[in-house]
N, C-alpha and C positions, 0 to 999 in steps of 0.2 A: 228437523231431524234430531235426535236424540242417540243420548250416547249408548244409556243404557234401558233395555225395554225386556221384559218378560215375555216368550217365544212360544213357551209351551210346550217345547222343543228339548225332549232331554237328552239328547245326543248331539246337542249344540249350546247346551247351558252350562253356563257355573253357577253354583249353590254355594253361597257362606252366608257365617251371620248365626250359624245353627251349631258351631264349634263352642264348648268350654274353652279356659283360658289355656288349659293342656295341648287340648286338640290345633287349636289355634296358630299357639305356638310349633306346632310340631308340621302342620301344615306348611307354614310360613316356609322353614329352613329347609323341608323337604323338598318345593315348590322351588325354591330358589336356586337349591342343587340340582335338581334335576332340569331346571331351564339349561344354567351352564354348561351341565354336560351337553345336552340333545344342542347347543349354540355351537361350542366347541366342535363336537363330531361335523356340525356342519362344517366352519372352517376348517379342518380336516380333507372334506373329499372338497373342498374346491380348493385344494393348494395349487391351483394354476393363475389363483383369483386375488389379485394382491389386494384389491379395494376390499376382499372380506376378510383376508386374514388383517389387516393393517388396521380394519374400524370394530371386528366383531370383538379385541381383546378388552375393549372398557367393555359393553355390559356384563363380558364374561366372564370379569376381573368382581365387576359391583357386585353381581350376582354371588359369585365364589365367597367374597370378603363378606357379605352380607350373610351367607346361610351358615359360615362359622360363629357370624355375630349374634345371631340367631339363638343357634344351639349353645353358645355359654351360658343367653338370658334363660333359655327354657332349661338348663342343669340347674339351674342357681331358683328360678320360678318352682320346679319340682321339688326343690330341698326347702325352700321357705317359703313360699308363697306368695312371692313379690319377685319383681326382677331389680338386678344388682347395681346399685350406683356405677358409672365407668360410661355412662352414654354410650359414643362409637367405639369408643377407644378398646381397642384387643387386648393391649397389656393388659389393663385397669382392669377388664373382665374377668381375662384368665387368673390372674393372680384373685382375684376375688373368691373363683370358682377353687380355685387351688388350696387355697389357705383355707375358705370354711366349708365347702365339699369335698373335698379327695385327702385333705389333713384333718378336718376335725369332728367328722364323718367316716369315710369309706376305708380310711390310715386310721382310726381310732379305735382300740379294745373299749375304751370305757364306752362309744357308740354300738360299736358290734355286742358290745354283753346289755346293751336296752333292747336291740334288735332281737335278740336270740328271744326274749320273756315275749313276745308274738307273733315271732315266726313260727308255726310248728315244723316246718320242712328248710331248715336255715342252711343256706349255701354262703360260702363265705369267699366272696371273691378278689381277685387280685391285679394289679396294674403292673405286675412283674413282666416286663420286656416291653415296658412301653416307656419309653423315654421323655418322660416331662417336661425335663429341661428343652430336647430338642425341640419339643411342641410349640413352646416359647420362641425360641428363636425361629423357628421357620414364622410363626405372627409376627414376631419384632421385623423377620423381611416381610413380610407381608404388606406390612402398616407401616415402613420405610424402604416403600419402593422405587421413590426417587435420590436415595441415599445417595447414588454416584452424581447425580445432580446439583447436591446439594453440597458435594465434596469439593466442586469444580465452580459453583459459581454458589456464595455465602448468603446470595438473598434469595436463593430457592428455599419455599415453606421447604420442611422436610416428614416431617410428622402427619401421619394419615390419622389424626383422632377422632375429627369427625365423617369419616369416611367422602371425603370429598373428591381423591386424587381421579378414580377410575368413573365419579358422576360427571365428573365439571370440567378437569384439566387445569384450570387456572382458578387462583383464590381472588378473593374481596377486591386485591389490588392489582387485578387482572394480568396477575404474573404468570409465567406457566409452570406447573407442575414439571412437566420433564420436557427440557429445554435442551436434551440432546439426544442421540441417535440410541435406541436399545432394541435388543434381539433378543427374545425370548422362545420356549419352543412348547407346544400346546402339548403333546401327552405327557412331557414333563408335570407342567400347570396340573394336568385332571389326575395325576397319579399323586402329585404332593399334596393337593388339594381333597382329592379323596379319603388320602391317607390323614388330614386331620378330622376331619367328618368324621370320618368312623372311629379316633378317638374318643371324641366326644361325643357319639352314638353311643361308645359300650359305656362311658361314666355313665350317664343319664340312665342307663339301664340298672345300671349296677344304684344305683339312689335311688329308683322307682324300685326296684327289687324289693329293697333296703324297707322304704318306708310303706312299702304294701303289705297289708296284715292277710 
């Protein structure tokens, strides 16, 4: 048996391999969110089902944390054309994407007046009522989300940089991740979670705008 076998079948096939680095990217984080949500919603109607609310929260967690980490590499891939030192790490990303896309780019007159010499139809857009800073700190909980863990007993890793807490549970030294009781509550999760997605949906758009003649 084999894992993977060509069907013929294109209402039961996946097709990749035929994406640019663009597409690819854009695939990925799409793919990824939209797993979590359709995971989610299932935990959702079986709230009678402890064994799936209590196991479905790691992939839905990976999945979540991954399609943000995603979308910073492909802001940062669409502004230069490489993805941004910071490996898993969400700080390291955003602040990357921060400082040389949305400050010295999308924040920039001396960038907007390069844009304008081939734009012929230049839209000039804005990040007014979107709170940066908070963006930040909802990732910094994000990527320390054993922080009360770590509060209460000093050899919990605490830092999610390489995104391991919601793959693994436990590090190298087969410690655990979160070693004590938490409660968390799902449309919270899809509504914060969404709510950075689509952040960094409209940057990405606003730098694809930008650098398309």
């Amino acid at each position: 048996m084999k894992v993977f076998k060509e069907s013929g079948y294109m209402e039961q096939s996946a097709h990749f391999g035929w994406q640019d680095k663009d597409e690819a990217l854009f695939g990925l984080r799409e793919g990824y969110k939209e797993s979590a949500d359709r995971l989610l919603e299932i935990a959702l109607k079986n709230g009678n089902n402890i064994k799936i609310l209590d196991t479905f929260i790691f992939p839905i967690m990976f999945l979540y944390r991954h399609s943000i980490e995603i979308s910073l590499k492909h802001i940062y891939q669409r502004a230069f054309g490489k993805i941004p030192d910071g490996g898993h790490d969400l700080l390291v990303l955003w602040d990357n994407v921060k400082k040389d896309v949305i400050d010295d780019m999308i924040c920039s007159e001396e960038f907007l007046t390069q844009v304008k010499t081939y734009k012929n139809n230049f839209i000039k857009y804005s990040l007014d009522g979107i709170k940066l800073t908070e963006i930040r700190a909802m990732m910094k909980e994000l990527q320390e989300a054993n922080q009360r863990d770590k509060e209460v007993d000093p050899s919990v890793k605490q830092i999610d940089q390489n995104a391991e807490v919601w793959r693994y549970l436990m590090d190298n030294d087969d410690s655990l991740f979160f070693s004590y009781s938490h409660s968390v509550d799902y449309p919270q999760i899809k509504k914060s979670m969404g709510y950075i997605y689509k952040v960094l949906d409209f940057i990405y758009h606003i730098i694809d705008e930008y650098l398309s003649s």
